[in-house]
VOVEX-150292 format. One record per residue: residue number from 1; chain; x, y, z of N, C-alpha, C in turn. Coordinates in nm, 4 decimals. Layout:
BEGIN
n->NUM; chain->A; nxx->X; nyy->Y; nzz->Z; caxx->X; cayy->Y; cazz->Z; cxx->X; cyy->Y; czz->Z
...
END
This chain:
BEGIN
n->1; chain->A; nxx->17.0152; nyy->16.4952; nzz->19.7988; caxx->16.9224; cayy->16.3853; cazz->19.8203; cxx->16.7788; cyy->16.4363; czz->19.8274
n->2; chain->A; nxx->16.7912; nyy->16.5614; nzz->19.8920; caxx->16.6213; cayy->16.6147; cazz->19.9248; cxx->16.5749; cyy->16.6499; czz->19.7566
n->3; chain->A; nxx->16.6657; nyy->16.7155; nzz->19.7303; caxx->16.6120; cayy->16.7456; cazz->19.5831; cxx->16.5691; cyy->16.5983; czz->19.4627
n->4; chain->A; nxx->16.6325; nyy->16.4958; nzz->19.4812; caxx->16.6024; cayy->16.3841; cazz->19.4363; cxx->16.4180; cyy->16.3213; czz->19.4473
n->5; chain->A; nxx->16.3802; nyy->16.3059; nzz->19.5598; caxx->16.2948; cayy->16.2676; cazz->19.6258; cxx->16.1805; cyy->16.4173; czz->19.6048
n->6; chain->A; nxx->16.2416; nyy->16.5530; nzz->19.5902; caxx->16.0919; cayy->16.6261; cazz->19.5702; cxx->16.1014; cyy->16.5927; czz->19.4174
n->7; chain->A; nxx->16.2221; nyy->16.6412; nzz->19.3093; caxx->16.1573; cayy->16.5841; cazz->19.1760; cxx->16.0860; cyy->16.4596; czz->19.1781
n->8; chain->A; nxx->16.1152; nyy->16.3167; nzz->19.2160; caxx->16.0768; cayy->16.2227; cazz->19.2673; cxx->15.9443; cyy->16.1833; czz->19.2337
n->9; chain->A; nxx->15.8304; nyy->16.3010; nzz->19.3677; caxx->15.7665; cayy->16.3186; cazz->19.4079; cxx->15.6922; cyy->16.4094; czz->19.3370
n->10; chain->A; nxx->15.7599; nyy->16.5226; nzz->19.2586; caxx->15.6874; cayy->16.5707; cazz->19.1615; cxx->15.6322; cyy->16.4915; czz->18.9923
n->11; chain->A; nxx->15.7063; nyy->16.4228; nzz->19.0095; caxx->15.6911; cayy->16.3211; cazz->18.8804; cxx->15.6004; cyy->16.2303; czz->18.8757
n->12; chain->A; nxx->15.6092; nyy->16.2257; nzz->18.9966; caxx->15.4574; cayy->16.1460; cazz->19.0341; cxx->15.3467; cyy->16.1630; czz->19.0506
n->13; chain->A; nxx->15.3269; nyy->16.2990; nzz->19.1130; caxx->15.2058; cayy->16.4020; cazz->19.0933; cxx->15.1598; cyy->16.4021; czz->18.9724
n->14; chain->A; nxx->15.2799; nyy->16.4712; nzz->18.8492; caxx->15.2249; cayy->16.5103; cazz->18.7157; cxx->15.1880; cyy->16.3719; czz->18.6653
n->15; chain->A; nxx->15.2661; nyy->16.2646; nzz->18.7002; caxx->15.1819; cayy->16.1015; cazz->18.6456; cxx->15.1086; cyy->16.0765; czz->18.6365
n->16; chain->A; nxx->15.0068; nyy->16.0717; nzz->18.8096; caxx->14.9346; cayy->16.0306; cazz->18.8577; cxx->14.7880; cyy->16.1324; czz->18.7851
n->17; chain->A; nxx->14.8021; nyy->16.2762; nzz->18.7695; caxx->14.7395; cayy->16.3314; cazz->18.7859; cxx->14.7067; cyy->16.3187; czz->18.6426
n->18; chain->A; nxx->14.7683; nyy->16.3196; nzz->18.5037; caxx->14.7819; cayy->16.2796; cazz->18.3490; cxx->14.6580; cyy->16.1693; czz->18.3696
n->19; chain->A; nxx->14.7191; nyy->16.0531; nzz->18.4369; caxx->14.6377; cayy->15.8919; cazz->18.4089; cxx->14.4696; cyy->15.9347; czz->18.4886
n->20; chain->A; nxx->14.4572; nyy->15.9866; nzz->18.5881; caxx->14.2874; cayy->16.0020; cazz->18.6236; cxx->14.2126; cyy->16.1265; czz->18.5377
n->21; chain->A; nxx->14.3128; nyy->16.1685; nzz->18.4647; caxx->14.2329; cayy->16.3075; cazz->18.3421; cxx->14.2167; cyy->16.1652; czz->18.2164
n->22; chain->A; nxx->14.2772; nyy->16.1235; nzz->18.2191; caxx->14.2315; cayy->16.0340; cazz->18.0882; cxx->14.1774; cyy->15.9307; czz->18.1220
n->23; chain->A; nxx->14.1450; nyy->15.8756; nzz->18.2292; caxx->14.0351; cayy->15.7736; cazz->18.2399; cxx->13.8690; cyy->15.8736; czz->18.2240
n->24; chain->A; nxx->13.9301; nyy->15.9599; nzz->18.3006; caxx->13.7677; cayy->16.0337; cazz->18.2904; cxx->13.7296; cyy->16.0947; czz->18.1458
n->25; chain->A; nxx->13.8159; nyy->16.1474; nzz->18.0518; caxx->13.8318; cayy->16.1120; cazz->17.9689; cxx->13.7761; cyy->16.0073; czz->17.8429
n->26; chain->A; nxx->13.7876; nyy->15.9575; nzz->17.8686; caxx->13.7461; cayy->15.7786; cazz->17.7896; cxx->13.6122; cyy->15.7743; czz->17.8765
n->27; chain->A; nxx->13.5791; nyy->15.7960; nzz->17.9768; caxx->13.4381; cayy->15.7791; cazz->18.0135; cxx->13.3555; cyy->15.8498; czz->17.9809
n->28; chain->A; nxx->13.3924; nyy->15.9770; nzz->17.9700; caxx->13.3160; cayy->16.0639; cazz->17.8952; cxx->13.2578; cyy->16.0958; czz->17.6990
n->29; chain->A; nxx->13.3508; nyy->16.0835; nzz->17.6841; caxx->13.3704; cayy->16.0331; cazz->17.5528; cxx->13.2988; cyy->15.8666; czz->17.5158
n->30; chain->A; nxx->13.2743; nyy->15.8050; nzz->17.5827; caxx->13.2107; cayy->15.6475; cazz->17.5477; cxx->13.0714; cyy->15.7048; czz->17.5811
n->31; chain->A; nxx->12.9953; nyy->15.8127; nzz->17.6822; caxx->12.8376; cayy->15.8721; cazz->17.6669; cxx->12.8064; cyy->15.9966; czz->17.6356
n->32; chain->A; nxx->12.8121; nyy->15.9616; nzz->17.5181; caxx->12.7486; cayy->16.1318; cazz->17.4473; cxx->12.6738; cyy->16.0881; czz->17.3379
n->33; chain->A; nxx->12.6803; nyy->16.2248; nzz->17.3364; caxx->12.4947; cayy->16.2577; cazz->17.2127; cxx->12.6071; cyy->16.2703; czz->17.0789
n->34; chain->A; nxx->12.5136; nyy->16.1841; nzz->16.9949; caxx->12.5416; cayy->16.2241; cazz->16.8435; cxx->12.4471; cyy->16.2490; czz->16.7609
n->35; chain->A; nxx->12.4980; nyy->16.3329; nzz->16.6935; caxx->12.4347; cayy->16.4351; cazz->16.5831; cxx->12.5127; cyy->16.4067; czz->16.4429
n->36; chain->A; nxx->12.6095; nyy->16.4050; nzz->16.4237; caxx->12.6864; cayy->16.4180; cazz->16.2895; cxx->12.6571; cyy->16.3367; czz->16.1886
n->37; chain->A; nxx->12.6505; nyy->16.3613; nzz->16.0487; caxx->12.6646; cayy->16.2214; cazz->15.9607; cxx->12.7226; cyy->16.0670; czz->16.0131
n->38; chain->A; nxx->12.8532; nyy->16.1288; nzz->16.0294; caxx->12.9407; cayy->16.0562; cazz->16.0333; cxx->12.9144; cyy->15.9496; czz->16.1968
n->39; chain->A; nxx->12.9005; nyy->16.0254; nzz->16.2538; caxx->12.8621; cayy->15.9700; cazz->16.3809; cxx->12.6857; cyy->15.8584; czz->16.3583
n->40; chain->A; nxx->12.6313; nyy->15.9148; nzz->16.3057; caxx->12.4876; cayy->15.8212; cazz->16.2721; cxx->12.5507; cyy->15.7157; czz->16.1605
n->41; chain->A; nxx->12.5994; nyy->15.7500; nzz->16.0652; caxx->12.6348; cayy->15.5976; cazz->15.9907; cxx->12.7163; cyy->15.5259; czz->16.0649
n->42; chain->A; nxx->12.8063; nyy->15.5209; nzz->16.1719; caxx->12.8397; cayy->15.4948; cazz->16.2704; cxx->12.7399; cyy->15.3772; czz->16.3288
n->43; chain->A; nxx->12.6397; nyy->15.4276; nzz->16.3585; caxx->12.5107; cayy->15.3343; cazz->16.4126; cxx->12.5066; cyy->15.2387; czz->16.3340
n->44; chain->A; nxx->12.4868; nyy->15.3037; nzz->16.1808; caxx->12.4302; cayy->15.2052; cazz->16.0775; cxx->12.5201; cyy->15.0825; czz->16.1176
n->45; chain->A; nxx->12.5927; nyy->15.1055; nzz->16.1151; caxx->12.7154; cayy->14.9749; cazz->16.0494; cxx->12.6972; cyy->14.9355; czz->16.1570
n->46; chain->A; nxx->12.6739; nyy->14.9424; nzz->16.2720; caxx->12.6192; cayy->14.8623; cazz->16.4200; cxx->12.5215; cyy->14.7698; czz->16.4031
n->47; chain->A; nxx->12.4797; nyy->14.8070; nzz->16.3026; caxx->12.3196; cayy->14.7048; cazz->16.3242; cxx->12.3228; cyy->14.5653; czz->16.3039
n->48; chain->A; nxx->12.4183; nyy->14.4973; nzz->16.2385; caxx->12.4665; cayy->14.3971; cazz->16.2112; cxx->12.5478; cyy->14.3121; czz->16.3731
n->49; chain->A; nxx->12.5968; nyy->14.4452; nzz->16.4188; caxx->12.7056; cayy->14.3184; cazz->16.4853; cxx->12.6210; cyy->14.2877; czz->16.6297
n->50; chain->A; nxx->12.6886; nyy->14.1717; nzz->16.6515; caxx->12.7113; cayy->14.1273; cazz->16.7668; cxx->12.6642; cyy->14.1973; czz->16.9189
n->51; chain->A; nxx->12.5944; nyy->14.2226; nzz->16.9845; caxx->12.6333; cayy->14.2451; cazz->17.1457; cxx->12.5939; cyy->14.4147; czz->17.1154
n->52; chain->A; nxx->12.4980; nyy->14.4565; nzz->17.0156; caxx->12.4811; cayy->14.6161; cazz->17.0155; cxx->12.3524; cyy->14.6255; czz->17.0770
n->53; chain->A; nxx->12.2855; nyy->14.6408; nzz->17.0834; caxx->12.1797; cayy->14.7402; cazz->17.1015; cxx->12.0748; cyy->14.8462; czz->17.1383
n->54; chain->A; nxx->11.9581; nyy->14.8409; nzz->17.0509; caxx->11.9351; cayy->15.0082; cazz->17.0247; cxx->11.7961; cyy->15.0045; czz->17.0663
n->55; chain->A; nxx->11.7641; nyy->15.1550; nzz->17.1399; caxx->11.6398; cayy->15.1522; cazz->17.2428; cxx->11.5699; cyy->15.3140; czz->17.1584
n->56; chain->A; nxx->11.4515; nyy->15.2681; nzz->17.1599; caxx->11.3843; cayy->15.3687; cazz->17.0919; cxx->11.2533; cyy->15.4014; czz->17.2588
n->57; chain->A; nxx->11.3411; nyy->15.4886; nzz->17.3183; caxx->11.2320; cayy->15.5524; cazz->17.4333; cxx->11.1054; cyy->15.6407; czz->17.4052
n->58; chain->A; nxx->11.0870; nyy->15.6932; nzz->17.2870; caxx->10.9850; cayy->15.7703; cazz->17.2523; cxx->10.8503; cyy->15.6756; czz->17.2790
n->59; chain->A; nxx->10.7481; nyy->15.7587; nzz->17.2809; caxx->10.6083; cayy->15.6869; cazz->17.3355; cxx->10.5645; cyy->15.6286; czz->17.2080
n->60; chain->A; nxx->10.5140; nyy->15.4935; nzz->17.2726; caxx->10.4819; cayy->15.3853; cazz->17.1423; cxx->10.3838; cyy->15.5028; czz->17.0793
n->61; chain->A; nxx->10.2889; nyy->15.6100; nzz->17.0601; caxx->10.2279; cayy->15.7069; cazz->16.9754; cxx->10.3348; cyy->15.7593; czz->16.8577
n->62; chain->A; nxx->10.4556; nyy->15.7669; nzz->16.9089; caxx->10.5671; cayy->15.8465; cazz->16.7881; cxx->10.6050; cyy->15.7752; czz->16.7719
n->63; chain->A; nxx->10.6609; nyy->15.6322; nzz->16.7842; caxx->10.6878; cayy->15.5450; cazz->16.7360; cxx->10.6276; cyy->15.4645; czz->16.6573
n->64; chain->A; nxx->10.4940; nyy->15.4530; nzz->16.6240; caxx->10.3794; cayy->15.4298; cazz->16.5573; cxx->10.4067; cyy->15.4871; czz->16.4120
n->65; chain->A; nxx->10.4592; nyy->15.6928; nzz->16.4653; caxx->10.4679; cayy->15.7742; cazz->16.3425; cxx->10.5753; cyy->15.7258; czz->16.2602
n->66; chain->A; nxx->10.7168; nyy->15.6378; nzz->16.3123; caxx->10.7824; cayy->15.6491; cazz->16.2286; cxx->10.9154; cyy->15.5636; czz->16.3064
n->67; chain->A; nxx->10.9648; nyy->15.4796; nzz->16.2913; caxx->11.0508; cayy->15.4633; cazz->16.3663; cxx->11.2007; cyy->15.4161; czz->16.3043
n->68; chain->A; nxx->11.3179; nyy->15.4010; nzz->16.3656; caxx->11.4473; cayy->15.3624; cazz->16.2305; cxx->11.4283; cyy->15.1897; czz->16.2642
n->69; chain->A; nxx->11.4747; nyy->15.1361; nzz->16.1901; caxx->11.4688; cayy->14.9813; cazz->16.1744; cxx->11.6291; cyy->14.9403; czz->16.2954
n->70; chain->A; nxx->11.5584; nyy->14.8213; nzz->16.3586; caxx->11.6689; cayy->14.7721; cazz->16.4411; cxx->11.6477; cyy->14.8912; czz->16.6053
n->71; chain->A; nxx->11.5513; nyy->14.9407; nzz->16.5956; caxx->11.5286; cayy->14.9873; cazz->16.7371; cxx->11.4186; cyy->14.9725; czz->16.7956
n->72; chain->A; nxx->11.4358; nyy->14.9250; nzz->16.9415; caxx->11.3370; cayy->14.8662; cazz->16.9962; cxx->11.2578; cyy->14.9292; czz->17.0929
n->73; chain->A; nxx->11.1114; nyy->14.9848; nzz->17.0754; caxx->11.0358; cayy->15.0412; cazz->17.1451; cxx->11.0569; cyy->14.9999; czz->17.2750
n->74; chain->A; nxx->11.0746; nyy->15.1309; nzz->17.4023; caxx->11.0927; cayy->15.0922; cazz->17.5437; cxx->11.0587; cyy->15.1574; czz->17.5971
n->75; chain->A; nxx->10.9182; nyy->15.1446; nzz->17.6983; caxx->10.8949; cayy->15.2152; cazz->17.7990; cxx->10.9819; cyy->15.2648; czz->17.8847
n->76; chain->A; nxx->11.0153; nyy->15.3855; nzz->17.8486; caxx->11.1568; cayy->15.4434; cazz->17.9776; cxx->11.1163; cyy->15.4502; czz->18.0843
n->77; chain->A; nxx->11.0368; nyy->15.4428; nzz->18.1938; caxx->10.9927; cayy->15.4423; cazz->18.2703; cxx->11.0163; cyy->15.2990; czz->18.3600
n->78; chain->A; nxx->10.9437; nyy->15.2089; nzz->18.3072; caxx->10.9016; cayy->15.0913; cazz->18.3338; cxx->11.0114; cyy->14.9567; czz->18.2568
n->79; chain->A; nxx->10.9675; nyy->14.9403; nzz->18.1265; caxx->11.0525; cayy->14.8550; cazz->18.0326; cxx->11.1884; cyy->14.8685; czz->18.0671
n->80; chain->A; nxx->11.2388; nyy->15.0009; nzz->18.0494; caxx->11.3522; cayy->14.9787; cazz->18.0686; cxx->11.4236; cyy->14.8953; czz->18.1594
n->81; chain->A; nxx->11.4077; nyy->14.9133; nzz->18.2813; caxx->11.4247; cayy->14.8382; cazz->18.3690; cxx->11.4389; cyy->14.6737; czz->18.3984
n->82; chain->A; nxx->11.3252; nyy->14.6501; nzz->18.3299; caxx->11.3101; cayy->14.4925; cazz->18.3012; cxx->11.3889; cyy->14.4485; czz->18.2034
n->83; chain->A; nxx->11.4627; nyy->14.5325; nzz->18.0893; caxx->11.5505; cayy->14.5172; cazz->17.9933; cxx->11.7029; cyy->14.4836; czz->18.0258
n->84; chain->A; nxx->11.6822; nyy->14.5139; nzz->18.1505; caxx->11.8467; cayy->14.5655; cazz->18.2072; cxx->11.9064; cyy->14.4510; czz->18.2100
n->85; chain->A; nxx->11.8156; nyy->14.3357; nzz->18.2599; caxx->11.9061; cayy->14.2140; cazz->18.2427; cxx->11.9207; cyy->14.1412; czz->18.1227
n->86; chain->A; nxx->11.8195; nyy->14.1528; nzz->18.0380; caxx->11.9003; cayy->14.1413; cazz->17.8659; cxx->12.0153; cyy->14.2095; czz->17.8140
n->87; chain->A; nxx->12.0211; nyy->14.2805; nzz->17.8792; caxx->12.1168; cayy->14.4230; cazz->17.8578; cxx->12.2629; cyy->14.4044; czz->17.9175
n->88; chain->A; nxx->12.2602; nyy->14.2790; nzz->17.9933; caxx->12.4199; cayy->14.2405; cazz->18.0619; cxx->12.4738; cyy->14.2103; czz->17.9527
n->89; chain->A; nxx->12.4165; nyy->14.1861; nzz->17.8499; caxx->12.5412; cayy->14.0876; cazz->17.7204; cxx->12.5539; cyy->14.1875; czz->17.6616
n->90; chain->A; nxx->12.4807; nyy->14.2914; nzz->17.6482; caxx->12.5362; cayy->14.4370; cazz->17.5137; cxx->12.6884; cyy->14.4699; czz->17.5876
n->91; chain->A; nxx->12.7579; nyy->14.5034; nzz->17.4666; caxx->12.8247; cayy->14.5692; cazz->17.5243; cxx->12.8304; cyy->14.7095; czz->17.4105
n->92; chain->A; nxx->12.7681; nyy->14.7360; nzz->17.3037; caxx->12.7054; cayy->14.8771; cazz->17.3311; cxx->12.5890; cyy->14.9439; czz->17.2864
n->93; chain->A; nxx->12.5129; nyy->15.0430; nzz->17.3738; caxx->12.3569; cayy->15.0258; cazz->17.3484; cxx->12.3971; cyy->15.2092; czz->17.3119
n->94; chain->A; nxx->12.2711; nyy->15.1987; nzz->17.1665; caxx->12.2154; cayy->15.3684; cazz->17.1618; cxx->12.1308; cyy->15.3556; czz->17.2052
n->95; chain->A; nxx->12.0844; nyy->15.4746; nzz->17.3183; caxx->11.9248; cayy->15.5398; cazz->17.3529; cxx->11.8966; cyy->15.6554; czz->17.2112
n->96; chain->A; nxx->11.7973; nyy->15.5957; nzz->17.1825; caxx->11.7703; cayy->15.7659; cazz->17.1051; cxx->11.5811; cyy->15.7635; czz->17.1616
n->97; chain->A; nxx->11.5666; nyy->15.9190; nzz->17.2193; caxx->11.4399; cayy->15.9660; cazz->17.2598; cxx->11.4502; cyy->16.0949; czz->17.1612
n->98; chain->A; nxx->11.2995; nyy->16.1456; nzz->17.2037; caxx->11.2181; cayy->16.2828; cazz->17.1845; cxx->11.3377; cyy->16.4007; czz->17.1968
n->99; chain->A; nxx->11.3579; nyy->16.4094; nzz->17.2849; caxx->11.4568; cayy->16.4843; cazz->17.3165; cxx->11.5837; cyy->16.4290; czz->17.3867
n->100; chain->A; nxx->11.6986; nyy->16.5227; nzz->17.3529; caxx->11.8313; cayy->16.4754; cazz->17.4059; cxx->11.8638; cyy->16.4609; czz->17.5225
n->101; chain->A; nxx->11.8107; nyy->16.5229; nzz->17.6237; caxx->11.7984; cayy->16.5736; cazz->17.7493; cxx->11.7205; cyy->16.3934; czz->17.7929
n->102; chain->A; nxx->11.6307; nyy->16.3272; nzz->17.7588; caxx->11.5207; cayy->16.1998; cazz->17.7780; cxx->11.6438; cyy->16.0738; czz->17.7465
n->103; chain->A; nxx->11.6985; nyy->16.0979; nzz->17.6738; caxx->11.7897; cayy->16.0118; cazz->17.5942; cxx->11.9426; cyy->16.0335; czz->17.6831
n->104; chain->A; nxx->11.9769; nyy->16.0959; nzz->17.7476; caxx->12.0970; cayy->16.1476; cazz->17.8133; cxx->12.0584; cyy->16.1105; czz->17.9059
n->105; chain->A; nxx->11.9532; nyy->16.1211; nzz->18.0053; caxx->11.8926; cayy->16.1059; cazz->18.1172; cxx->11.9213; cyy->15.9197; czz->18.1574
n->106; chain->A; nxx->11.8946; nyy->15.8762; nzz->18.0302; caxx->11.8770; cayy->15.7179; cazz->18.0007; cxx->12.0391; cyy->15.6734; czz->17.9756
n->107; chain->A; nxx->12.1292; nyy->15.7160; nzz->17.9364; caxx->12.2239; cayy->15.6718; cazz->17.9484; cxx->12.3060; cyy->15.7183; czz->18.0750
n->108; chain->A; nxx->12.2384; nyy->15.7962; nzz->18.1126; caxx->12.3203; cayy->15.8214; cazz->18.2688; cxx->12.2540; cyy->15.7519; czz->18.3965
n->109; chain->A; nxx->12.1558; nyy->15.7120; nzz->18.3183; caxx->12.1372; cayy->15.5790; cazz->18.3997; cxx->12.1954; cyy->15.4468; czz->18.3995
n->110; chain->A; nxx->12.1858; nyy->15.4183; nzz->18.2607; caxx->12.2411; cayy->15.2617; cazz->18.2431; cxx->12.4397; cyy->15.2846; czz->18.2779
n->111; chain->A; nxx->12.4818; nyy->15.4108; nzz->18.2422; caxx->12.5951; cayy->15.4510; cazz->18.3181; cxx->12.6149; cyy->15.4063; czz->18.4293
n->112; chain->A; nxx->12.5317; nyy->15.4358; nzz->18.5296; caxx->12.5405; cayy->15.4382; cazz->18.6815; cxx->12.5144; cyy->15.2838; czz->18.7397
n->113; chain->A; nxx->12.5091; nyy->15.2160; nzz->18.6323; caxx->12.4439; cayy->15.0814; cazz->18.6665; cxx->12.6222; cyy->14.9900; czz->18.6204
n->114; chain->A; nxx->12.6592; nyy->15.0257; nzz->18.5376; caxx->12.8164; cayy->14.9768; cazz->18.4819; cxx->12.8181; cyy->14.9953; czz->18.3151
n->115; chain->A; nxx->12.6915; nyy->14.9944; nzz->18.2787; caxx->12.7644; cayy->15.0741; cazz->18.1038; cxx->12.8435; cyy->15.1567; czz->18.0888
n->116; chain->A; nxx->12.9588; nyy->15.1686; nzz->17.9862; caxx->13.0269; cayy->15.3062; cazz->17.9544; cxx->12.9969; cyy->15.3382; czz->17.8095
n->117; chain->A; nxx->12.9602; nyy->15.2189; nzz->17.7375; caxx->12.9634; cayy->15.2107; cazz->17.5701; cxx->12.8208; cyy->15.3054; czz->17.5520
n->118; chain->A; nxx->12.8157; nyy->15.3895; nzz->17.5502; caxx->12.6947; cayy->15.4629; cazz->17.5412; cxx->12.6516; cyy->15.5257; czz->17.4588
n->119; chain->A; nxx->12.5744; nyy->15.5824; nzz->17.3589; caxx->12.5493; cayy->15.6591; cazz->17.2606; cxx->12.4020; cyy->15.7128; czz->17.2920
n->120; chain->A; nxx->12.3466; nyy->15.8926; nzz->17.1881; caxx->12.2488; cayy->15.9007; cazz->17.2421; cxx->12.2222; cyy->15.9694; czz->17.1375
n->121; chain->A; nxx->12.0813; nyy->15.9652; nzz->17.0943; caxx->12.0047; cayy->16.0278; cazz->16.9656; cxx->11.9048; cyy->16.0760; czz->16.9741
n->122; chain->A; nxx->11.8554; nyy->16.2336; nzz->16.8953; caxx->11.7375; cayy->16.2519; cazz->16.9349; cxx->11.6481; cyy->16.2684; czz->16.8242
n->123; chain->A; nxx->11.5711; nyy->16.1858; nzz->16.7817; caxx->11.5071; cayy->16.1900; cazz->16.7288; cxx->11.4360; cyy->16.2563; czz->16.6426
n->124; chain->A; nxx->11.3558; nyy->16.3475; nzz->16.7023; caxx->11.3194; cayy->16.5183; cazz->16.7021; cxx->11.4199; cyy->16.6091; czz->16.6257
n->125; chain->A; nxx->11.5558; nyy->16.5648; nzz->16.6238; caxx->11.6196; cayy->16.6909; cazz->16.5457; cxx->11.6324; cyy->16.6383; czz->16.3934
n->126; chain->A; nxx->11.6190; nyy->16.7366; nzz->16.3413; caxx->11.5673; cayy->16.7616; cazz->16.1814; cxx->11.7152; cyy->16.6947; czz->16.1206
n->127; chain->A; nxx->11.8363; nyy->16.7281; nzz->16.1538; caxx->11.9232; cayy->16.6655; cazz->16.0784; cxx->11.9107; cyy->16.4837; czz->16.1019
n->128; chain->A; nxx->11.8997; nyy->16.4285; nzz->16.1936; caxx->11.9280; cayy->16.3083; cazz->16.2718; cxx->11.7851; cyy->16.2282; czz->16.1841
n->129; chain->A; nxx->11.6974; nyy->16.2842; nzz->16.1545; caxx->11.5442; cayy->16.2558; cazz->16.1232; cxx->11.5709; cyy->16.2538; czz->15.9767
n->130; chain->A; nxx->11.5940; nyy->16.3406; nzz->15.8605; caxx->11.6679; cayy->16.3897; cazz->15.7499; cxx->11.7320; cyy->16.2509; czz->15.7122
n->131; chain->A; nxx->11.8593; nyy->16.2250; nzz->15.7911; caxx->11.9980; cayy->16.1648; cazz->15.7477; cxx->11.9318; cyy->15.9758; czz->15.7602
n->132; chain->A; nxx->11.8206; nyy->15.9975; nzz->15.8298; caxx->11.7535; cayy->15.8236; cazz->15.8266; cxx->11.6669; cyy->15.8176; czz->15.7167
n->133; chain->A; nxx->11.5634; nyy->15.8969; nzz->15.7156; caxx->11.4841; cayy->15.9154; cazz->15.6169; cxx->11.5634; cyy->15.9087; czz->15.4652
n->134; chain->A; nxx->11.6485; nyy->15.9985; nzz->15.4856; caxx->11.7339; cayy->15.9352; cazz->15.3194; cxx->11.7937; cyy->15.8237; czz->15.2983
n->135; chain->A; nxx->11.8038; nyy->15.7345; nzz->15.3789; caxx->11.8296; cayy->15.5878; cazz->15.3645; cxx->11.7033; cyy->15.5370; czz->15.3613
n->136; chain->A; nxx->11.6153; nyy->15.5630; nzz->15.3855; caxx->11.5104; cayy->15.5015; cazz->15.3865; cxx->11.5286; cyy->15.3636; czz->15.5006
n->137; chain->A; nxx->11.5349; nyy->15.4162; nzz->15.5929; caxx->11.5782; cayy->15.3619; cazz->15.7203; cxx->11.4505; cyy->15.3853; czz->15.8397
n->138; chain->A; nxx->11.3717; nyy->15.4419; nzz->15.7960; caxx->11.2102; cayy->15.4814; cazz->15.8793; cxx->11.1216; cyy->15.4584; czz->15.8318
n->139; chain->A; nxx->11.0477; nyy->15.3572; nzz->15.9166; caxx->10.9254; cayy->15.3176; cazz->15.8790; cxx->10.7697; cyy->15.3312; czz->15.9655
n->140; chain->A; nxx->10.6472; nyy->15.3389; nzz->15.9177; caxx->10.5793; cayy->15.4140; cazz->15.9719; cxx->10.4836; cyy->15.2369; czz->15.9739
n->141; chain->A; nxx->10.3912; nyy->15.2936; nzz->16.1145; caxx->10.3125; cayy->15.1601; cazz->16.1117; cxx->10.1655; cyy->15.2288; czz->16.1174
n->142; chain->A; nxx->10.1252; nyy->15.1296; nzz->15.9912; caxx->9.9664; cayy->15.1882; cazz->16.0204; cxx->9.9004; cyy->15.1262; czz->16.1240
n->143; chain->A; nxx->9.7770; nyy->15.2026; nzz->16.1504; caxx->9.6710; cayy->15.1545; cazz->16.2440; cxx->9.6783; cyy->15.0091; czz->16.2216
n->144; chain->A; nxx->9.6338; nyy->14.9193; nzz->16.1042; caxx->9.5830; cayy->14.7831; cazz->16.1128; cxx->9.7341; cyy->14.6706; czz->16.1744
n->145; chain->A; nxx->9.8503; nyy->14.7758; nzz->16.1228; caxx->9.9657; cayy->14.6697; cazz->16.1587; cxx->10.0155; cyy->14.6283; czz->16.2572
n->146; chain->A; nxx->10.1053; nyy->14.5543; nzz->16.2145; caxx->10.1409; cayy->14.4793; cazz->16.3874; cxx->10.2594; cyy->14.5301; czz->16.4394
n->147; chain->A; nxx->10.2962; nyy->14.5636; nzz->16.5570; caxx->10.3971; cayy->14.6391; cazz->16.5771; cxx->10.5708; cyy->14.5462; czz->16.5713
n->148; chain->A; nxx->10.6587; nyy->14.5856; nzz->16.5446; caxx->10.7859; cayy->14.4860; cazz->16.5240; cxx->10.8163; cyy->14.4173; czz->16.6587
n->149; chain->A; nxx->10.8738; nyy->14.3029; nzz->16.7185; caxx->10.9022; cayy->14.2654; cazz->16.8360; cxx->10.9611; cyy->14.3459; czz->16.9107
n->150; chain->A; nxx->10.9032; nyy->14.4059; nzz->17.0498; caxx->10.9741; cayy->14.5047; cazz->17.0978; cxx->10.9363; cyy->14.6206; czz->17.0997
n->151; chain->A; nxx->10.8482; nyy->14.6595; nzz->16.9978; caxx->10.7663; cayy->14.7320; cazz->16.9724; cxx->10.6491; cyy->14.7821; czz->17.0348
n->152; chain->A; nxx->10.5932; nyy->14.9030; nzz->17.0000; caxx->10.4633; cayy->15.0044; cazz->17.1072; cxx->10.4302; cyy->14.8941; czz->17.1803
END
């Protein structure tokens, strides 16, 4: 009988302990940084649907230089914040900043708030910059123009 109840009891351990590695798991995996082709056309095909969207934290100055279409200039600081309650209906938003570290920072915020759908881009890196630019997916605003809604 004792031996019943420790397998039992061991079966339940290895259960229990399987199901909280894979929730954390799936949480981790729903906020990370992407870099890959495959992972950025990923985005693309986002731009269309429903309940996505995409935050361009870089300072309205670099965003001026060049920005991808369908992302919306946001004071990380400040804006963001005030966004948050537009932001109850996404259910999934890319940050892409200057750096990955600015952009990570920002989804481990909106994390901590109840997002998990998270994605993060940095701008700045030559492949990620490259792989838009050849779609012709970046556009630059001159001095006289007007900035897109959402925008600097």
């Amino acid at each position: 009988m004792n031996k019943k109840i420790l397998l039992f009891l061991v079966l339940i351990f290895f259960l229990t302990a399987c199901k909280s590695n894979d929730l954390e798991l799936q949480k981790t995996a729903k906020n990370e940084a992407w870099t890959t082709e495959a992972e950025l056309e990923n985005i693309i095909d986002r731009f269309d649907s429903p309940n996505h969207y995409f935050i361009d934290l870089r300072p309205a100055n670099k965003y001026r230089e060049g920005y991808i279409k369908n992302f919306v200039n946001l004071d990380r600081d400040t804006t963001l914040k005030t966004y948050l309650d537009k932001t109850a209906k996404w259910s999934y938003i890319v940050v892409m900043a200057e750096s990955i570290e600015a952009a990570s920072e920002a989804t481990s915020f909106l994390e901590g708030l109840g997002f998990y759908n998270l994605k993060s881009i940095q701008m700045e890196n030559e492949q990620v910059l490259n792989y838009f630019q050849n779609l012709a997916l970046i556009e630059i605003i001159e001095d006289n123009d007007v900035c897109p809604p959402g925008g600097c």
